[in-house]
C-alpha positions as CSV (number, residue, x, y, z in Angstrom):
1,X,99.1,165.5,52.2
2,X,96.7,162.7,50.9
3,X,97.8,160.3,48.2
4,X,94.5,160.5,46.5
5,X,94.6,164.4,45.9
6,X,98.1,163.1,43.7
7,X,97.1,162.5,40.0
8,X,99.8,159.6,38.8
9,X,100.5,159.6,35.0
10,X,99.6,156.1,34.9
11,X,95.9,156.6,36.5
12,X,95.6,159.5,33.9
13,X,96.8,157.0,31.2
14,X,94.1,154.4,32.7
15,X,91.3,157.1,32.9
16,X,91.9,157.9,29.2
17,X,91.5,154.1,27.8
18,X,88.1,153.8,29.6
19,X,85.6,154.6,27.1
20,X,83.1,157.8,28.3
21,X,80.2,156.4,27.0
22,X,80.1,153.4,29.6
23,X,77.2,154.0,32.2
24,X,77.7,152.9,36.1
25,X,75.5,150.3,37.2
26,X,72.8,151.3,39.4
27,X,73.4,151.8,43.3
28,X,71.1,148.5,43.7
29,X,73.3,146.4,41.6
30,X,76.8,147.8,43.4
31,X,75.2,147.3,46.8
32,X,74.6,143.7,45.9
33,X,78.1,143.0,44.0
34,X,79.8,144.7,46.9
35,X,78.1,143.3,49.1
36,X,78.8,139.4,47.4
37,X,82.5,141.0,47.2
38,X,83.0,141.3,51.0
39,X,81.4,138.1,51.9
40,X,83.7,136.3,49.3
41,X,86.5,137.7,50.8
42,X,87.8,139.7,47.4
43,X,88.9,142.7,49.2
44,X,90.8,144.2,45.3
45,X,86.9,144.1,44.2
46,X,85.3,145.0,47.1
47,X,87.5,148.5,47.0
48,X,86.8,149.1,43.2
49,X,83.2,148.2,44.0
50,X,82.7,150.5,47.0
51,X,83.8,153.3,44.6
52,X,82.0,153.0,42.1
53,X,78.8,152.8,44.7
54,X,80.0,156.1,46.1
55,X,80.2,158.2,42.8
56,X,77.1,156.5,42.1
57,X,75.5,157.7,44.7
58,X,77.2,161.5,44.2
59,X,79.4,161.0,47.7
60,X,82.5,161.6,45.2
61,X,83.5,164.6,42.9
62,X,82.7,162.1,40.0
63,X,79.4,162.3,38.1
64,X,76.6,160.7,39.4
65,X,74.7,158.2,37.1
């Protein structure tokens, strides 16, 4: 079974101290942070970046912006 179907009191606790009101940059700007991410070889950013890109761009069950 995958690890990411698993929801982990402390992601729950994380999700809930984010506020809802906070918009996702747009695809354009991810692209271009990921993308200065990889090349800087932050690979911690470059994951958290590559999601956000992807529910951005609706390739998630996550809203897209």
């Amino acid at each position: 079974m995958s690890t990411a179907l698993v929801h982990r009191p402390t992601e729950n606790a994380a999700l809930r101290s984010v506020p809802h009101n906070v918009r996702t940059p747009p695809a354009v700007v991810l692209a271009d942070l990921l993308i200065e991410a990889r090349h800087a070889g932050d690979r911690y950013g470059a994951r958290i970046l590559d999601c956000m890109l992807d529910r951005a761009l609706g390739l998630t069950a996550g809203e897209a912006s």
